[in-house]
VEXMARTOR-373747 format. One record per residue: residue number from 1; x, y negated, z negated of N, C-alpha, C, O, CB in turn; residue in three letters. Coordinates in Angstrom, 1 decimal, always signed. Glycine has a CB too. Example, Ala and Ser with C-alpha at 12.3 -4.5 7.8 and 13.67 -1.06 7.14 Angstrom:
// residues 2
+------+--------+--------+--------+--------+--------+--------+--------+--------+--------+--------+--------+--------+--------+--------+--------+------+
! resi !   n_c1 !   n_c2 !   n_c3 !  ca_c1 !  ca_c2 !  ca_c3 !   c_c1 !   c_c2 !   c_c3 !   o_c1 !   o_c2 !   o_c3 !  cb_c1 !  cb_c2 !  cb_c3 ! resn !
+------+--------+--------+--------+--------+--------+--------+--------+--------+--------+--------+--------+--------+--------+--------+--------+------+
!    1 !  +13.2 !   +5.7 !   -7.8 !  +12.3 !   +4.5 !   -7.8 !  +13.2 !   +3.3 !   -7.8 !  +14.2 !   +3.3 !   -8.5 !  +11.3 !   +4.5 !   -9.0 !  ala !
!    2 !  +12.8 !   +2.2 !   -7.1 !  +13.7 !   +1.1 !   -7.1 !  +12.9 !   +0.0 !   -7.9 !  +13.4 !   -1.1 !   -8.0 !  +14.1 !   +0.6 !   -5.7 !  ser !
+------+--------+--------+--------+--------+--------+--------+--------+--------+--------+--------+--------+--------+--------+--------+--------+------+
// end
This chain:
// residues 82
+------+--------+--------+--------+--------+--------+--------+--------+--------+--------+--------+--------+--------+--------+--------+--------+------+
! resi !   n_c1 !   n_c2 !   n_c3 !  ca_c1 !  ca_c2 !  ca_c3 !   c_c1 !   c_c2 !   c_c3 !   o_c1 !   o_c2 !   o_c3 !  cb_c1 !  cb_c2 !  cb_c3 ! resn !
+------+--------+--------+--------+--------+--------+--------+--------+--------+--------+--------+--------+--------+--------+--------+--------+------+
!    1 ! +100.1 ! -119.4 !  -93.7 ! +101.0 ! -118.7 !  -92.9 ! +101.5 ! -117.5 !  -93.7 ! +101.8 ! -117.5 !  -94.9 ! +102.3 ! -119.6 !  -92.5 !  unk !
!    2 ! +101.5 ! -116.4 !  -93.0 ! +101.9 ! -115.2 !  -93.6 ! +102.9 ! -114.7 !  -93.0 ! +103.0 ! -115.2 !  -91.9 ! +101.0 ! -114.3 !  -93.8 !  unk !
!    3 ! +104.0 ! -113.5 !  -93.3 ! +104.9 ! -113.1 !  -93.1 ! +104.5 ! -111.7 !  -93.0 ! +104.0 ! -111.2 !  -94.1 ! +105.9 ! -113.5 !  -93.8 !  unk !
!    4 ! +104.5 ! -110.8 !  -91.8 ! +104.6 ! -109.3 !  -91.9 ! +105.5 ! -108.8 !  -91.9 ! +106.3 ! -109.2 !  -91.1 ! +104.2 ! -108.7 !  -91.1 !  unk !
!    5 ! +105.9 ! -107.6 !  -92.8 ! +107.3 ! -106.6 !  -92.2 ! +106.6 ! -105.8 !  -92.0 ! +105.6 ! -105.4 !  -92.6 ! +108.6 ! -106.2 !  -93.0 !  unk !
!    6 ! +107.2 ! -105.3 !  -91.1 ! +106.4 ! -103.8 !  -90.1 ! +107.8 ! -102.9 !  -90.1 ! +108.9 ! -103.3 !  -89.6 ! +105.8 ! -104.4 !  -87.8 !  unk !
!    7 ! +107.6 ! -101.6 !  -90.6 ! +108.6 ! -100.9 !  -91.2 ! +107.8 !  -99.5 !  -89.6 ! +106.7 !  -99.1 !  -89.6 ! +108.5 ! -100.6 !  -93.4 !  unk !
!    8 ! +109.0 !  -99.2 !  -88.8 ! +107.9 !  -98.3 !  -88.0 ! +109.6 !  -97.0 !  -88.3 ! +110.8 !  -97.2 !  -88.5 ! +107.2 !  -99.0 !  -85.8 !  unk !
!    9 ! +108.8 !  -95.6 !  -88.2 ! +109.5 !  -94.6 !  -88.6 ! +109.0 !  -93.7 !  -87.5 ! +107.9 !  -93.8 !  -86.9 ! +109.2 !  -94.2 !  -90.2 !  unk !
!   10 ! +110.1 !  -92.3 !  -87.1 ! +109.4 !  -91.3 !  -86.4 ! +108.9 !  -90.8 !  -87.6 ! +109.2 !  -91.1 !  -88.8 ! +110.2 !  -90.3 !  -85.4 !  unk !
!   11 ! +107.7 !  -89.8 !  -87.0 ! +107.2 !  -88.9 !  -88.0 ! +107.8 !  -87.8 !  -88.2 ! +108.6 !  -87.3 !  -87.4 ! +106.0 !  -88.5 !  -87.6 !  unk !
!   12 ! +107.6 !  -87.2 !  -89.5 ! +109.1 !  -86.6 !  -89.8 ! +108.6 !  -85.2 !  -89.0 ! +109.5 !  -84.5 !  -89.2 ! +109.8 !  -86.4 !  -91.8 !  unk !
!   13 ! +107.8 !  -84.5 !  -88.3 ! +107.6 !  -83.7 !  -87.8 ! +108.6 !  -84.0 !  -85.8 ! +108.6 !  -83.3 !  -84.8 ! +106.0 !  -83.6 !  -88.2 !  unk !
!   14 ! +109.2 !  -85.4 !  -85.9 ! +109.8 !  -85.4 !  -84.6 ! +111.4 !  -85.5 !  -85.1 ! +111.8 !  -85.8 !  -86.2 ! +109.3 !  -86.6 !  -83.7 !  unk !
!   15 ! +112.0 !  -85.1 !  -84.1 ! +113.8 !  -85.0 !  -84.4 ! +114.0 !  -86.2 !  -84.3 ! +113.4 !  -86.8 !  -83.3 ! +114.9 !  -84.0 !  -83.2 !  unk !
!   16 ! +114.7 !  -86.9 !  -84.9 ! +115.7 !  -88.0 !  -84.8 ! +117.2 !  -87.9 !  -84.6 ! +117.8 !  -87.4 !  -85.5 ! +115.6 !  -88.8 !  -85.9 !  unk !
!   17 ! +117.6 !  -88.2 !  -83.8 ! +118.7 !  -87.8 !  -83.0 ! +119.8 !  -89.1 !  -83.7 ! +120.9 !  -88.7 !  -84.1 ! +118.2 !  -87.9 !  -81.1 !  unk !
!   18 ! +119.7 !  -90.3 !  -83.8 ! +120.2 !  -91.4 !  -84.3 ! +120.1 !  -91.2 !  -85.9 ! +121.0 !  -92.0 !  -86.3 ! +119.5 !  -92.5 !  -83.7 !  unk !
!   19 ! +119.7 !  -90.8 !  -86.7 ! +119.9 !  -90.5 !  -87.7 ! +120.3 !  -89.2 !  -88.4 ! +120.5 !  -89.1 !  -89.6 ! +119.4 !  -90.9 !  -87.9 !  unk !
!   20 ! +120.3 !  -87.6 !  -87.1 ! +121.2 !  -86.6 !  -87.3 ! +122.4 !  -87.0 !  -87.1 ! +123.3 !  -86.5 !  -87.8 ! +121.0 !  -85.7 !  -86.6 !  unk !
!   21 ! +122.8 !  -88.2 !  -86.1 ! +124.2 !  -88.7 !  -85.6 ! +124.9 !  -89.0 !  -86.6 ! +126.0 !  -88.6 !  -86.9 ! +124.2 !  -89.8 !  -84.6 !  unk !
!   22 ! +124.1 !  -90.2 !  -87.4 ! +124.2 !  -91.3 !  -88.5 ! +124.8 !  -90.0 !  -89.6 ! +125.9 !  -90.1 !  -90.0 ! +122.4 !  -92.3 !  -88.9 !  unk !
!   23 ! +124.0 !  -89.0 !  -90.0 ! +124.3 !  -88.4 !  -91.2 ! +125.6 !  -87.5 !  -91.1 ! +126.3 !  -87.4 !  -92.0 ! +123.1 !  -87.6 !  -91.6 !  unk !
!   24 ! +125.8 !  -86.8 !  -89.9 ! +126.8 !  -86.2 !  -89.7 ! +128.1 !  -86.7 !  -90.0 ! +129.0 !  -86.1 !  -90.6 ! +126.7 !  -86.0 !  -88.7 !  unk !
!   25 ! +128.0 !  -88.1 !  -89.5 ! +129.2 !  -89.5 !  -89.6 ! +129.4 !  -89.9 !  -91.4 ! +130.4 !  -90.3 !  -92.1 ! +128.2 !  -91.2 !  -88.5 !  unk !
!   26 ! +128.5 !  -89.6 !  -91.5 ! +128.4 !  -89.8 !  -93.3 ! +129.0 !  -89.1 !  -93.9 ! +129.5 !  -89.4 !  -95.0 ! +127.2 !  -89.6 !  -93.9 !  unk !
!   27 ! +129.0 !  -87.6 !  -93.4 ! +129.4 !  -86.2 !  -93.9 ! +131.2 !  -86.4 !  -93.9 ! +132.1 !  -86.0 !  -94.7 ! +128.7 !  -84.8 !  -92.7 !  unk !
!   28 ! +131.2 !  -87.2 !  -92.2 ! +132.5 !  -87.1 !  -92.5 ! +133.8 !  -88.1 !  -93.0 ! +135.0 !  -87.9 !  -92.8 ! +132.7 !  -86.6 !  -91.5 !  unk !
!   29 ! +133.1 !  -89.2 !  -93.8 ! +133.4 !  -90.1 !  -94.2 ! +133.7 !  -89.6 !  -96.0 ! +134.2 !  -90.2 !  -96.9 ! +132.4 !  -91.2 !  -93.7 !  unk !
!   30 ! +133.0 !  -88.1 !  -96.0 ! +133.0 !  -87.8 !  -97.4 ! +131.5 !  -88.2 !  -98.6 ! +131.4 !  -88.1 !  -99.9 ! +134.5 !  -88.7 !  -97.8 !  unk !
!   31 ! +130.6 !  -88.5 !  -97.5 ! +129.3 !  -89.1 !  -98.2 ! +128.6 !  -87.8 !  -98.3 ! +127.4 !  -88.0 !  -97.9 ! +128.5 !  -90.3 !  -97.2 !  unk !
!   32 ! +128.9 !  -86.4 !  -98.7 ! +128.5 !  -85.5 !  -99.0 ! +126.9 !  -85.4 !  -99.5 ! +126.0 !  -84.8 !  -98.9 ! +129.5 !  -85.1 !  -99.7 !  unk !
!   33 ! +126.8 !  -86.3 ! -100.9 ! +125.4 !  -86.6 ! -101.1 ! +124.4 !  -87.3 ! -101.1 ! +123.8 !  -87.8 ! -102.1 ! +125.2 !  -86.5 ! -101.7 !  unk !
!   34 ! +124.0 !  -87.4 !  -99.1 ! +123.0 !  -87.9 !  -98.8 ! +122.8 !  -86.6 !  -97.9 ! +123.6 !  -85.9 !  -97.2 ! +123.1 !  -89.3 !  -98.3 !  unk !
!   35 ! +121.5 !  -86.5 !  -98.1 ! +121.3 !  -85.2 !  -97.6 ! +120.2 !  -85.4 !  -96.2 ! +120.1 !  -84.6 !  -95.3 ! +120.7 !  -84.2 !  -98.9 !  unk !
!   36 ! +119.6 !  -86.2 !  -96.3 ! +119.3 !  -86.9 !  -94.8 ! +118.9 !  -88.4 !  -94.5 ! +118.5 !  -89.3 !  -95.3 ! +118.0 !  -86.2 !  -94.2 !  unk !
!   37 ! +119.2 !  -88.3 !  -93.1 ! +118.8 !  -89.9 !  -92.8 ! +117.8 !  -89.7 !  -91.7 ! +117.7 !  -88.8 !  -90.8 ! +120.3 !  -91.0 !  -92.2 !  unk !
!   38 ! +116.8 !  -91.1 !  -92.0 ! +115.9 !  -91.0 !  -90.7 ! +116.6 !  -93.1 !  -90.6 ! +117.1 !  -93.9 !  -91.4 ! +113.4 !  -90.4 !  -91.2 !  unk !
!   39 ! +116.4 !  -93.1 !  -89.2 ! +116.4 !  -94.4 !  -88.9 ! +114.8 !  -95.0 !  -88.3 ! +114.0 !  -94.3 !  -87.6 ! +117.7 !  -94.4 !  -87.8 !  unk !
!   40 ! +114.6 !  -95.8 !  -88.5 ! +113.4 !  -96.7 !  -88.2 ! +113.8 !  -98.0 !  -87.6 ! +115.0 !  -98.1 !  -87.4 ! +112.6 !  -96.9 !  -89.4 !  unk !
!   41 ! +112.9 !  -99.3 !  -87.3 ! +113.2 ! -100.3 !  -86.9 ! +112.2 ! -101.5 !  -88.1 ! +111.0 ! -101.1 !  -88.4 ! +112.8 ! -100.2 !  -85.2 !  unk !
!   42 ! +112.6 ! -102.5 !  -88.5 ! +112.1 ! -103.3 !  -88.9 ! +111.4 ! -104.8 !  -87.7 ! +112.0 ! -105.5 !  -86.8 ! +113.0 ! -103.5 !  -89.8 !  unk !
!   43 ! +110.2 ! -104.8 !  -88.1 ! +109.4 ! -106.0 !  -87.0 ! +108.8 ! -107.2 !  -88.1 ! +107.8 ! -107.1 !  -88.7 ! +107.6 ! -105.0 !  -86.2 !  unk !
!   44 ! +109.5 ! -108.2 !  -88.3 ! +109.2 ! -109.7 !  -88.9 ! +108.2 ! -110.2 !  -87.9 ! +108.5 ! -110.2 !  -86.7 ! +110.6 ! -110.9 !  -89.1 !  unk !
!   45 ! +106.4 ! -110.6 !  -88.6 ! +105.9 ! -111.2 !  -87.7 ! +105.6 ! -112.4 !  -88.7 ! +105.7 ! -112.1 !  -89.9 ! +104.7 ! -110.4 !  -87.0 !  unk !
!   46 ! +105.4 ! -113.6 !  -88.4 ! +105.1 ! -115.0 !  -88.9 ! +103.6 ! -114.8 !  -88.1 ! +103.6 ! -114.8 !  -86.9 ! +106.4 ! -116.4 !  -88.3 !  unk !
!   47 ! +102.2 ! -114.7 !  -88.9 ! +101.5 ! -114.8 !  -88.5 ! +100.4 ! -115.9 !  -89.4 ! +100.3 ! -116.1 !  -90.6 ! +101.4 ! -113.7 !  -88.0 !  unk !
!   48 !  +99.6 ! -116.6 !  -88.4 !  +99.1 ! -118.0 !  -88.7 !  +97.5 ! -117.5 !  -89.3 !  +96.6 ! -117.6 !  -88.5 !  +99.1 ! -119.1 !  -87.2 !  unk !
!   49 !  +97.2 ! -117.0 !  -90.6 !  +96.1 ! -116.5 !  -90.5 !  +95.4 ! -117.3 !  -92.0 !  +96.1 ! -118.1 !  -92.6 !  +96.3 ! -114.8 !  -90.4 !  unk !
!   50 !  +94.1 ! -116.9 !  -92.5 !  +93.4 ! -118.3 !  -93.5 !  +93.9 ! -117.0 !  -94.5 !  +94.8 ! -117.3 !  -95.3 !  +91.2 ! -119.1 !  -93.5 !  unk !
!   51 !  +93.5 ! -115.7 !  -94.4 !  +94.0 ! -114.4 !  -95.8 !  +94.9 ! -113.6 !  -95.7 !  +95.7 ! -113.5 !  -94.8 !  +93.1 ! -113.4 !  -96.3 !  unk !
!   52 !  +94.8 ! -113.2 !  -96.4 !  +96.2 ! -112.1 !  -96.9 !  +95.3 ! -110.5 !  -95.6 !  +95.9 ! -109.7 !  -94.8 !  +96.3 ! -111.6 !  -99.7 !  unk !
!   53 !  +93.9 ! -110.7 !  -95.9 !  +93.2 ! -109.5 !  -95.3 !  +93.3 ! -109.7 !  -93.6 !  +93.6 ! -108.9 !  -92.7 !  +91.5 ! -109.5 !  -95.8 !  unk !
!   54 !  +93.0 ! -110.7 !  -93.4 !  +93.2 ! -111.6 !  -91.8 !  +94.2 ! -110.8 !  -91.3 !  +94.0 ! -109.7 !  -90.7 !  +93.7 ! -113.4 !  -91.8 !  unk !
!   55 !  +95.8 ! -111.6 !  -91.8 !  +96.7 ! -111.0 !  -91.9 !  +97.3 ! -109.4 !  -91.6 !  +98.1 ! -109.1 !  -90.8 !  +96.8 ! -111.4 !  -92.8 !  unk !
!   56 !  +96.8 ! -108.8 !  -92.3 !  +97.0 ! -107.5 !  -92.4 !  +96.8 ! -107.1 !  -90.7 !  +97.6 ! -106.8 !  -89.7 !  +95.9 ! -106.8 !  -93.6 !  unk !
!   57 !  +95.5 ! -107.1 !  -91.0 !  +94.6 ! -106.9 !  -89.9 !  +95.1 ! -107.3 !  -88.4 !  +94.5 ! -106.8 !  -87.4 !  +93.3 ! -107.5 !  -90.3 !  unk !
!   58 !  +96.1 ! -108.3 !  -88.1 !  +96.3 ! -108.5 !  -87.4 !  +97.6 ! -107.8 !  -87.0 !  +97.9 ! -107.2 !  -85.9 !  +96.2 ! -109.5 !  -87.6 !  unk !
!   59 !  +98.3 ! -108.0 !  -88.2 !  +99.9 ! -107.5 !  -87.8 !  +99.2 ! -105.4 !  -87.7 !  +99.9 ! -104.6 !  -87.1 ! +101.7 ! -108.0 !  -89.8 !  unk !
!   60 !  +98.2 ! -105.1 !  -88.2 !  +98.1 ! -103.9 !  -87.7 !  +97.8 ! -103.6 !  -86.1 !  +98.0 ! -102.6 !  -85.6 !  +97.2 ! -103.4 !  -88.5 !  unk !
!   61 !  +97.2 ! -104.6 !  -85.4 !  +96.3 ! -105.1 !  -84.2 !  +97.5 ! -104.7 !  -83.8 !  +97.5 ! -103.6 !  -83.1 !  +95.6 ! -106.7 !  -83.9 !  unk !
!   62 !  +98.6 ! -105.2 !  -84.1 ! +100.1 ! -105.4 !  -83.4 ! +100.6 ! -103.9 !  -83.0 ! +100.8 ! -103.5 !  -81.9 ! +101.3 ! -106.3 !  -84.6 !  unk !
!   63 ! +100.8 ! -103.1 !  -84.5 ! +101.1 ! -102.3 !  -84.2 ! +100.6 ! -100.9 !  -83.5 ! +101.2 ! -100.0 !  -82.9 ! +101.5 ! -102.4 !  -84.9 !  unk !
!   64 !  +99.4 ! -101.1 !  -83.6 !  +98.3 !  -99.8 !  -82.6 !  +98.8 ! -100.4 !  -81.4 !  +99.7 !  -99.9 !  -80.7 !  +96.1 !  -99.9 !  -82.8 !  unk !
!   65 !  +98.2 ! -101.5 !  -81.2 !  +98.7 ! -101.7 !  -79.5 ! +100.1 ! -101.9 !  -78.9 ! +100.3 ! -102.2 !  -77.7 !  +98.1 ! -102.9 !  -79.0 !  unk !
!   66 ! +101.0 ! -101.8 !  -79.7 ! +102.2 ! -102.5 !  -79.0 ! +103.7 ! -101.8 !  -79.9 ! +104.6 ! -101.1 !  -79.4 ! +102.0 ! -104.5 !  -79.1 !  unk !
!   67 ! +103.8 ! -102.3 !  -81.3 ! +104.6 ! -102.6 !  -81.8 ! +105.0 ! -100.6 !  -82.3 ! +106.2 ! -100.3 !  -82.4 ! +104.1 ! -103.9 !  -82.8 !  unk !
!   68 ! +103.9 !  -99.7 !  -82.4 ! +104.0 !  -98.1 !  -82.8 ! +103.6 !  -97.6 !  -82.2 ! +102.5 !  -98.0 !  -81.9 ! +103.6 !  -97.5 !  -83.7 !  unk !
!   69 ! +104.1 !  -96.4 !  -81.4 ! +103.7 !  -95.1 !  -80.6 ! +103.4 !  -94.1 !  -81.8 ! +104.1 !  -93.4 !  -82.4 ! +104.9 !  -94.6 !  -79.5 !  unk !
!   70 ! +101.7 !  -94.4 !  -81.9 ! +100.9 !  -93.5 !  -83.1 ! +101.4 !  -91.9 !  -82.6 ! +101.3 !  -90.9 !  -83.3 !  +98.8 !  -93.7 !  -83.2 !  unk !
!   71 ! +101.7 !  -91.9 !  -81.4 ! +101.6 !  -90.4 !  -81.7 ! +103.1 !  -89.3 !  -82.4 ! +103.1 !  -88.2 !  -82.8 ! +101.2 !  -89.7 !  -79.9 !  unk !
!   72 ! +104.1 !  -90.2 !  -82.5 ! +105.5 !  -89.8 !  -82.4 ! +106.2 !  -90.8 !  -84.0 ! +107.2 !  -90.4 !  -84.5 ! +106.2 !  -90.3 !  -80.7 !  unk !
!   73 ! +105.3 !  -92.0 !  -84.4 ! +105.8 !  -92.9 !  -85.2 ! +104.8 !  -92.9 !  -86.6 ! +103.6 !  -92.4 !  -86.4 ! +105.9 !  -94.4 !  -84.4 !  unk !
!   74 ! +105.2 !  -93.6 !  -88.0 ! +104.2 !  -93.5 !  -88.2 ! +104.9 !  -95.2 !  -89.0 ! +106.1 !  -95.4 !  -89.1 ! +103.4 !  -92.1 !  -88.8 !  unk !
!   75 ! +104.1 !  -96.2 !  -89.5 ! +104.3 !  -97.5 !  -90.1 ! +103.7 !  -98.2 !  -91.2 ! +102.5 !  -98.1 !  -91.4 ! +104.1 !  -98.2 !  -89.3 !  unk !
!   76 ! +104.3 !  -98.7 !  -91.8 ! +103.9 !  -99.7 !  -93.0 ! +103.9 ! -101.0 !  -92.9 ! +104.8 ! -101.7 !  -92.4 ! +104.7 !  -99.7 !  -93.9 !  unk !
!   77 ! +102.7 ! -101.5 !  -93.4 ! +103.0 ! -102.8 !  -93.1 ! +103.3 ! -103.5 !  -94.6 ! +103.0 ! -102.8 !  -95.6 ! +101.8 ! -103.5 !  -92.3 !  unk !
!   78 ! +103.7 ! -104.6 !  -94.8 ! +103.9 ! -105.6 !  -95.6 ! +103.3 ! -106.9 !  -95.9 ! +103.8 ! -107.6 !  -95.0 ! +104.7 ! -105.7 !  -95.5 !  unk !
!   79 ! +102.8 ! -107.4 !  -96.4 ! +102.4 ! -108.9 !  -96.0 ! +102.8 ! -109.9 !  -96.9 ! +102.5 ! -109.7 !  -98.0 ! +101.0 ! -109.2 !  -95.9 !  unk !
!   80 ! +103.6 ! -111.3 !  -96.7 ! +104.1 ! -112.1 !  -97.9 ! +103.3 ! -113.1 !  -97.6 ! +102.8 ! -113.1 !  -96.4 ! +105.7 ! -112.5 !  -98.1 !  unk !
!   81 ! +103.1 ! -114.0 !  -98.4 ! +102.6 ! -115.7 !  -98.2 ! +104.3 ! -116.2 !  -98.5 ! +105.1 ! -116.1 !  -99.4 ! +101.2 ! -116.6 !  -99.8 !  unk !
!   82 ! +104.2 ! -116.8 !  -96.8 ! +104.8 ! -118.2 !  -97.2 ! +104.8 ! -119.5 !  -97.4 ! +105.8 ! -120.1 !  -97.8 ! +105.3 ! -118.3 !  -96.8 !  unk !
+------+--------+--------+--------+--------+--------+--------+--------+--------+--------+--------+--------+--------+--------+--------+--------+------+
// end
């Protein structure tokens, strides 16, 4: 059994609106030096596979078809043994 984290991000060539919001809010809390925020989403998959390569390969399966909009996002994956 393996564990994916699926880290999905806009591409920084798209505006993020939730993390211009986020930084502004920062600004005015006095958090002067952070100079930008992007927000992303984290995806935990528990998947049942014999390798670490299996694995991969799968939780990528995930994200082409479903889990990332390649044209606007871009993603990392992770893989643990548990």
């Amino acid at each position: 059994m393996y564990k994916a984290k699926v880290n999905v991000t806009l591409r920084k060539s798209i505006l993020d609106p939730k993390g211009k919001a986020t930084h502004h809010a920062l600004q005015n809390l006095g958090l002067n030096d952070v100079k930008e925020v992007r927000i992303g989403k984290l995806i935990e998959l528990d998947i049942e596979a014999e390798t670490e390569d299996e694995a991969r390969k799968i939780a990528d399966t995930a994200c082409t078809q479903l889990l990332a909009n390649e044209v606007m996002e871009d993603y990392t994956i992770q893989i643990e043994n548990n």
